[in-house]
N, C-alpha and C positions, 0 to 999 in steps of 0.2 A: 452783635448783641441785640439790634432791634429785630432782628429776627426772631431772636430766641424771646423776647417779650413777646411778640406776636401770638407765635403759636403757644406759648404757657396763657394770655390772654385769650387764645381760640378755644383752649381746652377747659378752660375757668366757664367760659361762657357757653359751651358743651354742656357742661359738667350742672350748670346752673336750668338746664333745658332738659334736662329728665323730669322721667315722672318722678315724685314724692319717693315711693320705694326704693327706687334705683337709685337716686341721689343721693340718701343716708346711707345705704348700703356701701356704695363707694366712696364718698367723703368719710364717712367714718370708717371705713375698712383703711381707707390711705392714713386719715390722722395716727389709727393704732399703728401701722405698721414706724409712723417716723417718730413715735414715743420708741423706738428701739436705742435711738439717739439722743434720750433724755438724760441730761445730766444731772438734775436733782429734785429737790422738790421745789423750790422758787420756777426752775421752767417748764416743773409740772403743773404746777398750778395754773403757769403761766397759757402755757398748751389749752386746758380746758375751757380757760375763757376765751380764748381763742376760736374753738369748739361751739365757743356758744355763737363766738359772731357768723361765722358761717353759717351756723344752721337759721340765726335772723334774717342773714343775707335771703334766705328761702323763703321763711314763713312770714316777716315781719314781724311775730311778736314775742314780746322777751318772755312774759312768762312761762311760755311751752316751749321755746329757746332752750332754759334753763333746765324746763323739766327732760327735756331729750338726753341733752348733754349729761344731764343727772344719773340717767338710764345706762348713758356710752360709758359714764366715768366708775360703776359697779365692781366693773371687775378689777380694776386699779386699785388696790389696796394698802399703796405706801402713804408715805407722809409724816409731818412730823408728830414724832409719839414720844406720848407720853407714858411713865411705867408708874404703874405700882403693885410694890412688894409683895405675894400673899402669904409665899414659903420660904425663909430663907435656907440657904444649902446645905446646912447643917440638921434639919430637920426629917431630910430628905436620903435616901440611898447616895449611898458609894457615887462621884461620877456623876450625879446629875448636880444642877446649878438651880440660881435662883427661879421660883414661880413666880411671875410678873403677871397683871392683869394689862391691857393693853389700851390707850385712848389714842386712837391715831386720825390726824386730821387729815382724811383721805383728800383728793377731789372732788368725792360725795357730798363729804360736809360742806365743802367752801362753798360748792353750788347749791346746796342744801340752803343752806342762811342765806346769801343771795335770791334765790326761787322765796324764800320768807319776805326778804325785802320788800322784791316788787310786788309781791301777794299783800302786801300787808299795805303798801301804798294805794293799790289797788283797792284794797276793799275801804279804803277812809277815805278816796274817793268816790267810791260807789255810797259809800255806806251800808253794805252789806256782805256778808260771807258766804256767796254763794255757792262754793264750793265744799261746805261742809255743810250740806243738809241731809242730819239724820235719819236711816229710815231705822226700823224697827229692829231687823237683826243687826244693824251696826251697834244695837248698845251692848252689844254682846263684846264688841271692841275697846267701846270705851271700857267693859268692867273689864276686862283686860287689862286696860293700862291703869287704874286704877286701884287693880287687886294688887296688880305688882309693884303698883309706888306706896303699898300699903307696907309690902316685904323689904325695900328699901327703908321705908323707916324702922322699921322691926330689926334689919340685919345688924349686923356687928362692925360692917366696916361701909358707912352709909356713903363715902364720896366714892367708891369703887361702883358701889350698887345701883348708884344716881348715875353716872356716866352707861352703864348698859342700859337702863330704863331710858335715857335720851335716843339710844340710838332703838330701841323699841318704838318709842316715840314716833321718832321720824318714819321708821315705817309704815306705821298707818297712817300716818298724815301724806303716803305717796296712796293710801288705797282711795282717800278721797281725793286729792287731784285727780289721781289717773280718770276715776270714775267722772268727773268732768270735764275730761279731757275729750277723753276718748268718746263722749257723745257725737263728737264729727267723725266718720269714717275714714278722712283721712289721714288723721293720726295716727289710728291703729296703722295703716299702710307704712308710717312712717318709724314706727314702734318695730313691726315686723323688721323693713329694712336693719334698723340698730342690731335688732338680736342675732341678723345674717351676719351681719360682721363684727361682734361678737364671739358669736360659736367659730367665726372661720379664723380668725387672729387666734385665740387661744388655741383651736386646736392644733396650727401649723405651731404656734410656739410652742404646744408640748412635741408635738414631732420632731422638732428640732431638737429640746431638752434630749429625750428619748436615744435618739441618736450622736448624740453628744457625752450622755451617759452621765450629764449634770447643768446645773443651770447654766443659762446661756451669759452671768456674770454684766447683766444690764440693770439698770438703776430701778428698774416698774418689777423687780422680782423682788419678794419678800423672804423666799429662801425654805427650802422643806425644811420643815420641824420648827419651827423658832415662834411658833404662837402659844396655841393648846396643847400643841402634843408634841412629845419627845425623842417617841421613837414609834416603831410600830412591833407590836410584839412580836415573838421570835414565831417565823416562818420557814420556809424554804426559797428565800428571796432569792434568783439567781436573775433577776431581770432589774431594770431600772424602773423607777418610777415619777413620772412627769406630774408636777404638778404647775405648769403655767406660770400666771402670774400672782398665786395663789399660795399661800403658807403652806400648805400641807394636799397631797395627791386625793387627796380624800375628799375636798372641799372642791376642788377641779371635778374627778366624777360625779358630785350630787348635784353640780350647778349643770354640766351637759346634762345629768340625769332630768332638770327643768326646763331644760331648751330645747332639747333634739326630739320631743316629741312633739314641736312645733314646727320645725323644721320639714317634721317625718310627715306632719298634715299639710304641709304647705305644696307637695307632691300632689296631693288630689286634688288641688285646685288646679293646675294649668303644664304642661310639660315646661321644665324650663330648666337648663339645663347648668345652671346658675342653684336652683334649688338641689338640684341633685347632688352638685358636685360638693353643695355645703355641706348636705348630709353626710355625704361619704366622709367628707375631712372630720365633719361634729364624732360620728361613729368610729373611725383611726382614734384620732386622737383620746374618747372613749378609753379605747384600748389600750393608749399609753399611759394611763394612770394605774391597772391592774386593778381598778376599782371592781370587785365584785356584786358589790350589794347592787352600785348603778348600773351594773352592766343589766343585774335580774330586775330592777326597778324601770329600766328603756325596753327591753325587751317585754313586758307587762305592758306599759303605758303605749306604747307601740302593736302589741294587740287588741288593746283595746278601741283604740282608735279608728284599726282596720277594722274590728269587729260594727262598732259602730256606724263607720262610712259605705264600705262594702255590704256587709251582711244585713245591715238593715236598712239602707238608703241607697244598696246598690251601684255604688258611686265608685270607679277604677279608680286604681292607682296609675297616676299619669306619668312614671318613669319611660323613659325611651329604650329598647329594648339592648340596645349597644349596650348601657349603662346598665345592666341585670349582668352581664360577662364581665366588668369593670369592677362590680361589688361583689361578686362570688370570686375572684382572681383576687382581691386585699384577702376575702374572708379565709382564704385557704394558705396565704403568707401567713396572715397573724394569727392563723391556728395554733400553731405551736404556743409562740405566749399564752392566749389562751386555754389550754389544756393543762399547760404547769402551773397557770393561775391557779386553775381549778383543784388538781392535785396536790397542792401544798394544805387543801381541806382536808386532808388526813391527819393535819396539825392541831387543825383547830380547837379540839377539845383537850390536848394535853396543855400540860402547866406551862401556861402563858402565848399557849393561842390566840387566837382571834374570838374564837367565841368563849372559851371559860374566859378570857380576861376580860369579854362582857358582860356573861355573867357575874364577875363576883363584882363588877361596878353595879351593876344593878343591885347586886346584894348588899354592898353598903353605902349603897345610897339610899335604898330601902330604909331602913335603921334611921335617917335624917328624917325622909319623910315623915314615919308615923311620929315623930318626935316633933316636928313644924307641919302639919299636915295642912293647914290653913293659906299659910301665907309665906310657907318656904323658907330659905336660909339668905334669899339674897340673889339677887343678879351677879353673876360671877363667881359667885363665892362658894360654890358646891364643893372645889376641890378641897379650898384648907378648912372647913366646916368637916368635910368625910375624913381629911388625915385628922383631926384635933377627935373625932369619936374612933378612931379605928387608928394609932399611930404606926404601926407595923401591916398595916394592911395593904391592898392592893394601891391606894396612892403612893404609897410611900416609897413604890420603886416605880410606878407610873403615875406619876400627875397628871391625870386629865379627865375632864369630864365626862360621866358615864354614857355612853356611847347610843343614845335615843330621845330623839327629840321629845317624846314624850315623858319621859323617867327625867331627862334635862332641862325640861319647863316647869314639871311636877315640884322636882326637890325645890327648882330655884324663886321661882315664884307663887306654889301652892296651887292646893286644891282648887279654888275658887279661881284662880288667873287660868289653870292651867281647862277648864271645863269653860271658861269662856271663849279661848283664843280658839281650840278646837273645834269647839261648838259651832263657833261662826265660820269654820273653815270648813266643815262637815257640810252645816245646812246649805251654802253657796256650793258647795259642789255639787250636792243632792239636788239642787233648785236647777243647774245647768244640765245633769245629765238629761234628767226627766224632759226637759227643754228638748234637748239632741234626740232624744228618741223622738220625737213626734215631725222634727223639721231643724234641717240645717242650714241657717245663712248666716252669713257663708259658709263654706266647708273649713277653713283654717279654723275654725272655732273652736271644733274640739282639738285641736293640737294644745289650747290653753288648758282645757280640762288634762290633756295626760299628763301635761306639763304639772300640774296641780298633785295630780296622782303620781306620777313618779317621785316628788318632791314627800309625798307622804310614806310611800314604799320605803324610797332609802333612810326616810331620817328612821328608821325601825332600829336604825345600827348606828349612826352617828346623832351626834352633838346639833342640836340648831345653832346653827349662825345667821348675822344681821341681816349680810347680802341676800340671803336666800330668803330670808322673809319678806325683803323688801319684794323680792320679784314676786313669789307668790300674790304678795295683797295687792302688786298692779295689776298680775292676769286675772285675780278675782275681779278687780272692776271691772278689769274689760268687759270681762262673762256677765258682770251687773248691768253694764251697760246694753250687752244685746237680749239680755233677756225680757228687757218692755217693749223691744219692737220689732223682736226677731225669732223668735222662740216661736 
């Protein structure tokens, strides 16, 4: 027995003797893997603060502690929830059940209000918010969250509408941390690390799903369909669809579609072989969701990237040439999947496709809009807002939100929220590339801009969600942050 202390203490104090990178990458790659063993939410929670003391063990300090663990605990999306009603079942087609709007006290949140704590202790002892000093385009965020607490008072069902304006909220309250954060460089290093293992947990767990041909029936899975959406419209499904630890396959492709173009930049920094093999799993796993949009949205962001590093900065890709036989030998397995992915687009324009069933959401979503054009129907509230003007229409056998982040910021928040949030997402992006063309330090940098860009591309077709914004507004600071002394 004192042996086996030994060497678990040999490898603790290993493990604590990495650099920054390596040490979040692996401590948090282990923590995910022994959440497979989580039995509910009390040792979820439990788990995270857990999470945080480890990572103090490194840095000593609690606030970035918190903020890290905040970053790891994203993709964990259980916890205790709360429901409320929007459609009861009777309202609704044959077969389907109630529409519930969802408050669910992730790992996010708990860390969330904690990271507020000692923020808030912190600045009554400092006596200052240093962390939130405005610059110019940021009021472009505040009128954001302002326009949209304007549509929560406006809406019809204001404690639904106030709960997603919280979790709005809190996401830009991570763009100004981050952006304070990340002024030390080794943060980012240690940010990078998270998102390695990240992308490599989720994708070995859809590969597993994938092969298993259904959830892996473990506590940190929320379960396909049982969020926003209900089903997926009628296809030529003959394959499975993985969606992780994530409600719906769909939400899994647009999160790798934000991460794997970072991954895919983190290759022309340095051969490592550790990078590669993330990518390869981020890109399988990719594949296990039959996510189409994200596949065209990686595969975009991923040129661009090249185009930027290579073509105008001359800069190789540092893959190892083993590792090119490695990724063309998966590509040529998961061709088939992909091909009948592709071929079931001869569906998509008939009655109840993929894309006529986007379109006619856009079409009566539309009808809301020009009717709240201002200030929207609500946070949440778009679905039974479009059944209550349209009752036999396209919700009525599909409950779910019209499928574009833009047309789903538009109707729920309005004109005015919805030209601020973009606005500020445009001009930050516009202000980094311009940066990249001229000078790249480092090279991982633009993997945040594809990240950015793919995150734009796919939401073309889906719904915006929290998580995905939150990541967004932390890679915009980052990009904020090199752009005054790196650009």
């Amino acid at each position: 027995m004192r042996l086996l202390y030994n060497k678990l203490g040999s490898g603790i104090n290993w493990l604590y003797s990495l650099s920054q990178e390596r040490f979040f990458y692996l401590t948090t790659l282990i923590f995910y893997g022994l959440l497979y063993f989580n039995v509910n939410n009390k040792t979820l929670y439990g788990s995270f603060l857990l999470l945080v003391l480890i990572y103090k063990k490194k840095i000593k300090v609690w606030d970035l502690s918190l903020f890290l663990a905040a970053v790891a605990s994203l993709v964990i999306v259980t916890g205790k929830t709360f429901k409320f009603l929007l459609i009861p079942w009777h309202e609704l087609a044959e077969g389907l059940g109630n529409y519930y709007s969802y408050f669910i006290i992730t790992p996010f949140v708990l860390l969330t209000g904690l990271l507020f704590f000692v923020k808030g202790f912190k600045w009554l002892r400092e006596k200052k918010m240093s962390d939130f000093k405005i610059k110019l385009s940021d009021w472009l965020l505040v009128g954001f969250l302002l326009f949209s607490l304007i549509s929560v008072g406006l809406s019809l069902s204001r404690s639904v509408a106030f709960w997603g304006w919280v979790g709005i909220t809190i996401s830009i309250v991570y763009y100004f941390f981050g952006r304070s954060f990340f002024q030390k460089n080794v943060n980012k290093q240690r940010f990078l690390g998270i998102i390695q293992a990240t992308v490599l947990f989720e994708s070995v767990w859809a590969m597993a799903q994938f092969v298993k041909r259904d959830l892996l029936g473990r506590s940190i899975e929320v379960g396909v369909y049982q969020s926003r959406w209900f089903f997926i419209p009628r296809e030529n499904l003959l394959k499975y669809r993985a969606s992780g630890t994530f409600s719906h396959p769909n939400e899994l492709a647009g999160w790798l579609a934000i991460l794997l173009p970072i991954i895919f930049a983190l290759n022309f920094k340095k051969k490592s072989k550790r990078y590669v093999f993330v990518l390869i799993s981020g890109l399988v796993g990719l594949g296990m969701t039959l996510g189409r949009s994200a596949w065209g949205a990686v595969f975009v962001s991923m040129g661009l990237i090249y185009w930027i590093l290579t073509i105008k900065h001359r800069i190789k890709l540092k893959i190892p040439r083993k590792s090119y036989f490695l990724i063309g030998l998966i590509g040529v397995i998961l061709s088939g999947v992909f091909i009948s992915r592709l071929l079931s687009l001869n569906m998509a324009n008939q009655e109840g496709g993929v894309w006529n069933t986007r379109i006619v959401l856009i079409k009566e979503a539309w009808l809301l809009i020009k009717q709240f054009l201002l200030f929207g129907v609500g946070i949440n509230l778009s679905v039974p807002r479009m059944l209550s003007y349209n009752p036999f229409g396209k919700i009525y056998s599909y409950p779910t939100p019209v499928h574009s982040i833009y047309f789903h910021v538009l109707v729920e928040t309005g004109l005015l929220a919805s030209l601020a949030l973009f606005g500020f997402i445009f001009i930050k992006l516009k202000k980094a590339y311009q940066g990249m063309i001229k000078r790249i330090k480092p090279v991982y940098l633009v993997g945040f801009l594809g990240g950015v860009t793919g995150f734009l591309l796919n939401g073309l077709f889906h719904p915006l969600s929290v998580f995905n914004l939150t990541y967004i507004l932390i890679m915009l600071s980052l990009l904020e942050g090199h752009n005054r002394n790196e650009f």
